[in-house]
N, CA and C atoms as an extended XYZ file, in Angstrom:
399
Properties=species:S:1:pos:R:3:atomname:S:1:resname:S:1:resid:I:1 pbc="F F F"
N        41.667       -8.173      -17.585 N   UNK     1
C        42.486       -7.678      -18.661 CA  UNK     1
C        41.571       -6.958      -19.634 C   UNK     1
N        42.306       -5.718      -19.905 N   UNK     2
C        41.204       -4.976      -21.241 CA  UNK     2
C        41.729       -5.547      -22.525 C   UNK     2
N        41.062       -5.810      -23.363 N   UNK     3
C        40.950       -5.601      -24.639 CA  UNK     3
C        41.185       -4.500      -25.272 C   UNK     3
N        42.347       -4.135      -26.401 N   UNK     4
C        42.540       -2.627      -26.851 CA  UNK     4
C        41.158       -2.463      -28.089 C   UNK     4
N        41.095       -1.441      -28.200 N   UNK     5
C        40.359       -1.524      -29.463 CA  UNK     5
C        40.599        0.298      -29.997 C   UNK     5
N        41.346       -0.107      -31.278 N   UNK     6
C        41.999        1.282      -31.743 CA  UNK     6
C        41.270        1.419      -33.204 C   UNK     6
N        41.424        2.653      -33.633 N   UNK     7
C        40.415        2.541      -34.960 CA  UNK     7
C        41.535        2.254      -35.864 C   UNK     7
N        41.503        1.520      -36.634 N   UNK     8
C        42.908        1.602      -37.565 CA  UNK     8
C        42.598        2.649      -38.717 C   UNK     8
N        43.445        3.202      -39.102 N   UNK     9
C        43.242        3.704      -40.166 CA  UNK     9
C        43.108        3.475      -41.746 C   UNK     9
N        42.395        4.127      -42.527 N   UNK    10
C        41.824        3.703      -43.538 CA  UNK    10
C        42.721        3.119      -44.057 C   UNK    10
N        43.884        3.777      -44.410 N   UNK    11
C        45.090        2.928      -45.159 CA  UNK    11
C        45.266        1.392      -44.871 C   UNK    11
N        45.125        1.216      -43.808 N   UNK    12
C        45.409        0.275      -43.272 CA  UNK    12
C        44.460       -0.759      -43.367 C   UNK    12
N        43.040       -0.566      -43.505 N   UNK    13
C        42.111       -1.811      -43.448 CA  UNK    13
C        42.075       -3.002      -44.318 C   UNK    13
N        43.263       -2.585      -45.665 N   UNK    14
C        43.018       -3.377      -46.341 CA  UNK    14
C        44.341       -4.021      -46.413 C   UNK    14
N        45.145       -3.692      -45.479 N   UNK    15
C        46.637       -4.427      -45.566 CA  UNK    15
C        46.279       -6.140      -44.821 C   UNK    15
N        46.392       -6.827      -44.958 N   UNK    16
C        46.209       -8.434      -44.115 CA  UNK    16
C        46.916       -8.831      -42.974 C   UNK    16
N        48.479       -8.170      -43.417 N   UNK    17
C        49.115       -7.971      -41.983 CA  UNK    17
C        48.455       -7.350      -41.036 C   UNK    17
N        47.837       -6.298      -41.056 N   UNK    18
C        47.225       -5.440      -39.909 CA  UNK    18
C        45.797       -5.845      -39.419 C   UNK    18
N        45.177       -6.232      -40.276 N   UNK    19
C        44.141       -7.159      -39.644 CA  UNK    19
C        43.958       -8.554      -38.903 C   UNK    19
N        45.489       -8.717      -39.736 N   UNK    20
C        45.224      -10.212      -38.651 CA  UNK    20
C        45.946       -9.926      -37.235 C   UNK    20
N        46.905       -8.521      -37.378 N   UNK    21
C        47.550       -8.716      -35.934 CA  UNK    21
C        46.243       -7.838      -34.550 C   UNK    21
N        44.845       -6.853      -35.615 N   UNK    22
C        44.332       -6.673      -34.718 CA  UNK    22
C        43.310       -7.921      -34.395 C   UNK    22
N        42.822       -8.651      -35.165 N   UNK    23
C        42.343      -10.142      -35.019 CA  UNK    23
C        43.138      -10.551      -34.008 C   UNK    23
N        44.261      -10.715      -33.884 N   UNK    24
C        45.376      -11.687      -32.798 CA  UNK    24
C        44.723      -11.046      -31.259 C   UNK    24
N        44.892       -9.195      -31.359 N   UNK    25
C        44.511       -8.699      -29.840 CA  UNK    25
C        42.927       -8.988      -29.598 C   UNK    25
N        42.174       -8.879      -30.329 N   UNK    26
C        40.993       -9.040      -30.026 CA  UNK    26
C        40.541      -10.833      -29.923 C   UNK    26
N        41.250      -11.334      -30.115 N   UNK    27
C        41.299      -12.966      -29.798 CA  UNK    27
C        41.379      -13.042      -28.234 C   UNK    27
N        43.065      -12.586      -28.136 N   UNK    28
C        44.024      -12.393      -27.171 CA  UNK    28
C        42.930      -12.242      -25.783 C   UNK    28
N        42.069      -10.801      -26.101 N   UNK    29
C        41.300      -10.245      -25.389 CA  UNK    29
C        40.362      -11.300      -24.762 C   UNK    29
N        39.513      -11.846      -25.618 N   UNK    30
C        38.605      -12.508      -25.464 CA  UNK    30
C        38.816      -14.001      -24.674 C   UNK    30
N        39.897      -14.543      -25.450 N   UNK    31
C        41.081      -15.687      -24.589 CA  UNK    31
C        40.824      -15.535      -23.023 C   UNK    31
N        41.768      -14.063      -22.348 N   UNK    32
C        42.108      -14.043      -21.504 CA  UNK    32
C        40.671      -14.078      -20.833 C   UNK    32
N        39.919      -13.258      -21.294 N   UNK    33
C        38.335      -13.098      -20.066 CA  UNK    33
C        37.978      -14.833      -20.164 C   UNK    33
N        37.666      -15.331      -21.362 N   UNK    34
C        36.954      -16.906      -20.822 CA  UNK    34
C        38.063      -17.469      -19.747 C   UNK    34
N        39.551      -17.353      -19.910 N   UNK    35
C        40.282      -18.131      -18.455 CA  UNK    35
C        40.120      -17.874      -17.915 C   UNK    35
N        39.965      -16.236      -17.955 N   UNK    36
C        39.606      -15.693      -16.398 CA  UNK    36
C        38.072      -16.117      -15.338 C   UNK    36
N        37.056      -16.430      -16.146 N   UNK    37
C        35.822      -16.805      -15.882 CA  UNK    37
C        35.971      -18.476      -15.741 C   UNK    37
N        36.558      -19.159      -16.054 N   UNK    38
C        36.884      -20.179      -15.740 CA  UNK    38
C        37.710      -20.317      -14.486 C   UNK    38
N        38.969      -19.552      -14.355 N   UNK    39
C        39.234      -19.570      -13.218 CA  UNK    39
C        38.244      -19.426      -12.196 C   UNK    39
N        37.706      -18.588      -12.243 N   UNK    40
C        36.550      -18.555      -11.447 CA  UNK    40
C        35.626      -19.400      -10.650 C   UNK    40
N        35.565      -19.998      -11.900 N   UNK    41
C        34.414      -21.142      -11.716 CA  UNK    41
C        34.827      -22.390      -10.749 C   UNK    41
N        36.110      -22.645      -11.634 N   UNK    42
C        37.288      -23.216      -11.172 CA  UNK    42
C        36.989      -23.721       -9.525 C   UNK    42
N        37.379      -22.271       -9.099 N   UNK    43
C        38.059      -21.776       -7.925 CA  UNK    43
C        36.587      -22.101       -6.877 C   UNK    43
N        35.344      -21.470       -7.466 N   UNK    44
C        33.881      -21.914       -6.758 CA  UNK    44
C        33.663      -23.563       -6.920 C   UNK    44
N        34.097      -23.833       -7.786 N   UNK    45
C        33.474      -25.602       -7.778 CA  UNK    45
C        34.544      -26.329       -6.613 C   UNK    45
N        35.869      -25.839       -6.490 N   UNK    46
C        36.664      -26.763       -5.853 CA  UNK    46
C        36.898      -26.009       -4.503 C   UNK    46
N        35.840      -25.052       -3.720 N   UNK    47
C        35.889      -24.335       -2.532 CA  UNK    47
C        34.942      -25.347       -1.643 C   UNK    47
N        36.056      -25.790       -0.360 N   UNK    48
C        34.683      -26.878        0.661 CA  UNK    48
C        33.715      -25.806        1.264 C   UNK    48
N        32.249      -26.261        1.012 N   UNK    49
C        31.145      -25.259        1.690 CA  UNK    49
C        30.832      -26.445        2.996 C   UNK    49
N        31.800      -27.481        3.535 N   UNK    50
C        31.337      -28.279        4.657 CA  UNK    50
C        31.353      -27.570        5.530 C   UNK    50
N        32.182      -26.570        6.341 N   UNK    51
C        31.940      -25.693        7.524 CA  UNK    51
C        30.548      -24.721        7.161 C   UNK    51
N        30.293      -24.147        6.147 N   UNK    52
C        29.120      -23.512        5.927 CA  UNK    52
C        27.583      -23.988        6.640 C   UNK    52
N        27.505      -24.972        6.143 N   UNK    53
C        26.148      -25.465        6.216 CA  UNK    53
C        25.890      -25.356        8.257 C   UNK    53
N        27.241      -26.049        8.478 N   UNK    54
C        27.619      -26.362       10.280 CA  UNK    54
C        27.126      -25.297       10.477 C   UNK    54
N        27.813      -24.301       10.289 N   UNK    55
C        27.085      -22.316       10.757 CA  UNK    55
C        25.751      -22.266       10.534 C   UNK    55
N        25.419      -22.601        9.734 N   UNK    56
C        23.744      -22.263        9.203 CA  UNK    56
C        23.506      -23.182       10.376 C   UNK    56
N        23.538      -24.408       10.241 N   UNK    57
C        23.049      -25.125       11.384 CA  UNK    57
C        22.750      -24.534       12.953 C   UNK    57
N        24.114      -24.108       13.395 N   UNK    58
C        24.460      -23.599       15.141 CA  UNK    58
C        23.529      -22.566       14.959 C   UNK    58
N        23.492      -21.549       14.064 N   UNK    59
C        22.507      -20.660       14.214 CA  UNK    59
C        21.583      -20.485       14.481 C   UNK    59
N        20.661      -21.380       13.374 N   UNK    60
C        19.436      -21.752       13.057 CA  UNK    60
C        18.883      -22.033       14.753 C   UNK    60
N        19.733      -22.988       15.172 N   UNK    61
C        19.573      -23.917       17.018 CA  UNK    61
C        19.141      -22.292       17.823 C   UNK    61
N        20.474      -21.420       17.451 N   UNK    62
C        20.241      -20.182       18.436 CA  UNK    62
C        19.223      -19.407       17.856 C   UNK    62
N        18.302      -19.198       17.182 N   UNK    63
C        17.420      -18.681       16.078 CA  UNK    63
C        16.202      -19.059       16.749 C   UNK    63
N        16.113      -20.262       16.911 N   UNK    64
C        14.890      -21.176       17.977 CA  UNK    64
C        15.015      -21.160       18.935 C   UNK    64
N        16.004      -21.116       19.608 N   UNK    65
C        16.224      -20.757       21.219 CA  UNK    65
C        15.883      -19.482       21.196 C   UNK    65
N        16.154      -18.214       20.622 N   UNK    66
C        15.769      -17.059       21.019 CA  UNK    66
C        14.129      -16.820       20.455 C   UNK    66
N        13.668      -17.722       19.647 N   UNK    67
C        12.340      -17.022       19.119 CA  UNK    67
C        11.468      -17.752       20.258 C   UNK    67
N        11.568      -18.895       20.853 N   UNK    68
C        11.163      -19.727       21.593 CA  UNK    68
C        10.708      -19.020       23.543 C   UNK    68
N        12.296      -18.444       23.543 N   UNK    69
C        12.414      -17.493       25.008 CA  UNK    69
C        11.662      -16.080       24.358 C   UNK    69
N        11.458      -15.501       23.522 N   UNK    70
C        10.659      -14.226       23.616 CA  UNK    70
C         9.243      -14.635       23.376 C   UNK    70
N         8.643      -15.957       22.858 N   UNK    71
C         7.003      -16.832       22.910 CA  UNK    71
C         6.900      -16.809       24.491 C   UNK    71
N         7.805      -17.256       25.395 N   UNK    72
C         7.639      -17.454       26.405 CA  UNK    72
C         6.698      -16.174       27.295 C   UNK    72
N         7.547      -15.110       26.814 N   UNK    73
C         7.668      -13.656       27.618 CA  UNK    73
C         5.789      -12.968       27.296 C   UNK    73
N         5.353      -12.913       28.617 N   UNK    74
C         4.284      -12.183       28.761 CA  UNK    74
C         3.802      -11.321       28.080 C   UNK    74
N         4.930      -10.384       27.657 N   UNK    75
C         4.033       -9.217       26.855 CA  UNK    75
C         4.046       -9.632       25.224 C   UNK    75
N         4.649      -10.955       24.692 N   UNK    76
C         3.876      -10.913       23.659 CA  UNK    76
C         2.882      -11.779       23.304 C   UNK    76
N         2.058      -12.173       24.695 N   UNK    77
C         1.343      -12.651       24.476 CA  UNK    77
C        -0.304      -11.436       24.666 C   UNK    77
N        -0.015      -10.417       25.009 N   UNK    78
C        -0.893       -9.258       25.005 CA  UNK    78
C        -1.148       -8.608       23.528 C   UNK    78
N        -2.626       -8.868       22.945 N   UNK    79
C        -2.341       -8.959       21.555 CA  UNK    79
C        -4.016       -7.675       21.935 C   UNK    79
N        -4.569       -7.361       20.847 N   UNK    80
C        -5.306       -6.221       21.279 CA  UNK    80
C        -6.547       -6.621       21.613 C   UNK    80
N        -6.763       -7.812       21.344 N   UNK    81
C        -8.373       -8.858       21.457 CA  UNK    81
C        -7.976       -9.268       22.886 C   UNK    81
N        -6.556       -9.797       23.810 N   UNK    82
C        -6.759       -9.482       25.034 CA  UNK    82
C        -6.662       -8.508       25.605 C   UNK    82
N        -6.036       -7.667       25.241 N   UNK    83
C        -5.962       -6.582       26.625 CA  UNK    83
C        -6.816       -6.072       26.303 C   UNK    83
N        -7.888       -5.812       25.689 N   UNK    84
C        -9.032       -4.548       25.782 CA  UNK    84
C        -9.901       -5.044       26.893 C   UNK    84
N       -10.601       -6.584       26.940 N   UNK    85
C       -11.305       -7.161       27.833 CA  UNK    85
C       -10.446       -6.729       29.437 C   UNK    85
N        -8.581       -6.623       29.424 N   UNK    86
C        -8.389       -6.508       30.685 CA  UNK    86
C        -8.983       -4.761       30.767 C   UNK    86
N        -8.603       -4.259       30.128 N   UNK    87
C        -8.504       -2.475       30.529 CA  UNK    87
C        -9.607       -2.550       30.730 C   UNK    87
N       -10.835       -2.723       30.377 N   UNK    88
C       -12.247       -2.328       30.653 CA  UNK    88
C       -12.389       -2.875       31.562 C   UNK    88
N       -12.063       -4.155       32.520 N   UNK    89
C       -12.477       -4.724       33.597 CA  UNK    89
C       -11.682       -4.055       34.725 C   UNK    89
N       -10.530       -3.492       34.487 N   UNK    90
C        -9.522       -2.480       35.057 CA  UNK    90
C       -10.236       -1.577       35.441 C   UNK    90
N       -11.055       -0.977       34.165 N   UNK    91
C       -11.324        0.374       34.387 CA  UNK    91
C       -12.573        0.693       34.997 C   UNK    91
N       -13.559       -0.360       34.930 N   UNK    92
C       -14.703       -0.997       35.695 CA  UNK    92
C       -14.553       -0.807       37.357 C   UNK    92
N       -13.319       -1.429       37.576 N   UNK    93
C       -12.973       -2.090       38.754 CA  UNK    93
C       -12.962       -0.841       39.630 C   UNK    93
N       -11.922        0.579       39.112 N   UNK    94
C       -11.324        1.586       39.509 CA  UNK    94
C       -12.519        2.530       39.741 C   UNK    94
N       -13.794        2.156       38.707 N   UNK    95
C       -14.699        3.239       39.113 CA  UNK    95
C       -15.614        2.374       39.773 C   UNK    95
N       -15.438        1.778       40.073 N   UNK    96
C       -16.656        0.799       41.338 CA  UNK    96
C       -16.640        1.623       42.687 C   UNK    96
N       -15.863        2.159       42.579 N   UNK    97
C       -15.833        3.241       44.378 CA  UNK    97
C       -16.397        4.831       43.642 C   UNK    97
N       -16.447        5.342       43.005 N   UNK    98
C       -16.439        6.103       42.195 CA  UNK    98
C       -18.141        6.286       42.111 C   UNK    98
N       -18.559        5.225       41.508 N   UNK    99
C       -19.752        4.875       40.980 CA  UNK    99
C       -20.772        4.728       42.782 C   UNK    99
N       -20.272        3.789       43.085 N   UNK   100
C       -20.659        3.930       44.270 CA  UNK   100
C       -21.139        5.183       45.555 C   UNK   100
N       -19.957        6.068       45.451 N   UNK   101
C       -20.126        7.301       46.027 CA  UNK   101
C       -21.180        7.843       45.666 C   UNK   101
N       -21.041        8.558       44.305 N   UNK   102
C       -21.968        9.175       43.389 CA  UNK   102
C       -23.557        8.666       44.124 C   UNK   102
N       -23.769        7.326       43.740 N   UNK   103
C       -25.250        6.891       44.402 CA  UNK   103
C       -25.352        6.811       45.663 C   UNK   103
N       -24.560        7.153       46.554 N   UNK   104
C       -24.519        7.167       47.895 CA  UNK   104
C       -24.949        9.124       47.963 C   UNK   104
N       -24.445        9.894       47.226 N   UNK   105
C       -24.690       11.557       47.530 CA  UNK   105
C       -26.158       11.810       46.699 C   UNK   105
N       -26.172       10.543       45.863 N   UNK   106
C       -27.741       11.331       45.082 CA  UNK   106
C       -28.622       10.643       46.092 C   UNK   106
N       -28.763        9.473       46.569 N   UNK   107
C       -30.148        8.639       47.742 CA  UNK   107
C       -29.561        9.959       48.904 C   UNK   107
N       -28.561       10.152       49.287 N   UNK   108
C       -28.412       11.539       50.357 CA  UNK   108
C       -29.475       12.625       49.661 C   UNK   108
N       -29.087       13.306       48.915 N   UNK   109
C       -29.892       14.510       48.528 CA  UNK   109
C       -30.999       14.536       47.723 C   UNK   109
N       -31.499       12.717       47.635 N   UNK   110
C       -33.042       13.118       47.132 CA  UNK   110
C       -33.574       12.527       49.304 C   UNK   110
N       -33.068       12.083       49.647 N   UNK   111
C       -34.322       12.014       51.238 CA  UNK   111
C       -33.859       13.531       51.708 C   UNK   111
N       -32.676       14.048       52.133 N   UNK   112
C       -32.991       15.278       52.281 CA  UNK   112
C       -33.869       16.151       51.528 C   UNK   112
N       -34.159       15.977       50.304 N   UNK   113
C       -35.084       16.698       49.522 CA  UNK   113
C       -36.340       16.472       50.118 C   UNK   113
N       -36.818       15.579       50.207 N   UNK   114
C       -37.940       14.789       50.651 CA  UNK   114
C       -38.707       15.143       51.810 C   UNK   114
N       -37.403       15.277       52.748 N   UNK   115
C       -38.047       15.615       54.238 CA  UNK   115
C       -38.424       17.045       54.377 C   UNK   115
N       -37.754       18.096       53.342 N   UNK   116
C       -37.919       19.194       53.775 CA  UNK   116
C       -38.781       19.792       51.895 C   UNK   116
N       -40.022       19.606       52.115 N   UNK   117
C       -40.604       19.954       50.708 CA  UNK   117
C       -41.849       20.818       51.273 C   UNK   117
N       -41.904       21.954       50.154 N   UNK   118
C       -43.214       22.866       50.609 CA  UNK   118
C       -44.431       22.177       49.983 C   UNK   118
N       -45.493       22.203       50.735 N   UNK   119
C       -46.374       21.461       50.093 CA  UNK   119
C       -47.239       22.732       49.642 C   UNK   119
N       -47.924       22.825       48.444 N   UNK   120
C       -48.746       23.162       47.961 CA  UNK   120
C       -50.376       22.874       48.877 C   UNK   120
N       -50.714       23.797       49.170 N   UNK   121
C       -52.335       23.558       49.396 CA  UNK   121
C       -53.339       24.513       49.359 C   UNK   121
N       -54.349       23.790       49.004 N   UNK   122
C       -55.637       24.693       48.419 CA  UNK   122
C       -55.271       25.973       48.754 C   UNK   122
N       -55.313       26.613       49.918 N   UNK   123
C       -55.019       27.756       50.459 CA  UNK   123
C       -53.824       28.758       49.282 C   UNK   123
N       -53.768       29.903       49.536 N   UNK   124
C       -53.042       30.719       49.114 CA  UNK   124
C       -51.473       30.540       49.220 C   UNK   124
N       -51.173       30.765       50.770 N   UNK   125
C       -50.007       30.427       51.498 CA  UNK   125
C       -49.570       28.900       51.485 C   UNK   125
N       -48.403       28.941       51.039 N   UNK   126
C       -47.446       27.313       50.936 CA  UNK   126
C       -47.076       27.003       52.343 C   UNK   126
N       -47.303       26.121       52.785 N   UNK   127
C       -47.380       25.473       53.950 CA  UNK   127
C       -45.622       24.446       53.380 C   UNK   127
N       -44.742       24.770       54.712 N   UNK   128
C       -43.465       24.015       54.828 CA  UNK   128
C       -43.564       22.686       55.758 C   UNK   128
N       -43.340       21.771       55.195 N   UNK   129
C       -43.194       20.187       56.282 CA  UNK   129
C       -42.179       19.954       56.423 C   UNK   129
N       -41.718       19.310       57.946 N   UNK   130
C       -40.307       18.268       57.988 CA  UNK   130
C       -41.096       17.398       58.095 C   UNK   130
N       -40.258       16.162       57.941 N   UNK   131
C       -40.639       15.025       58.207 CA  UNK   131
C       -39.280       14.405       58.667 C   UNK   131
N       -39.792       13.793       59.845 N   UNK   132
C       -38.456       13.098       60.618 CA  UNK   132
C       -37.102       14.039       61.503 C   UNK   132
N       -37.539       15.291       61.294 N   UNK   133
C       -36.400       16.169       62.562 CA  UNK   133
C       -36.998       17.416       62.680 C   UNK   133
């Protein structure tokens, strides 16, 4: 409910009738909001919150059941302090054939180097050796 609030006019401020009947609305006004806020209150103090709490409860149960089943689940247990140790042992692993080759074509092309080298000697002319074919 509003409250009116009108300016009275000058004539008027000093009549007693007219002040007390705007006194009466602005009472009136004020009246109605405290019932109304009481109703209120009223209405919250005497509302049952016994099914409430039950909900919070069932929830809460499904709240732990689901935080419980995603603890379970593998990938959140991959945090960045483990998986770096896996990727590097991954990535270790993948170039182990890799790595391998490589030293398999360089011991190839240093004995081929080897067998077929010009030797330097006193003489002018470079003298060519095989060794082994």
């Amino acid at each position: 409910m509003k409250a009116e609030s009108t300016v009275q006019p000058a004539g008027d401020i000093d009549d007693p009738e007219v002040a007390f009947e705007a006194m009466t609305r602005k009472l009136a006004g004020l009246t109605a909001a405290v019932e109304g806020f009481a109703a209120r209150q009223q209405e919250l103090h005497a509302r049952d919150y016994g099914p409430d709490p039950a909900k919070i409860h069932g929830l809460s149960g499904k709240m732990v059941d689901a935080i419980n089943k995603l603890a379970a689940r593998p990938g959140v247990a991959l945090t960045p302090e483990t998986l770096a140790p896996q990727i590097a042992e991954a990535g270790a692993r993948v170039r182990a054939a890799d790595h391998q080759a490589w030293g398999n074509a360089n011991r190839s092309l240093v004995l081929r180097s080897s067998r077929s080298t010009v030797w330097w000697l006193p003489r002018s002319t470079p003298v060519r050796r095989s060794f082994g074919s």
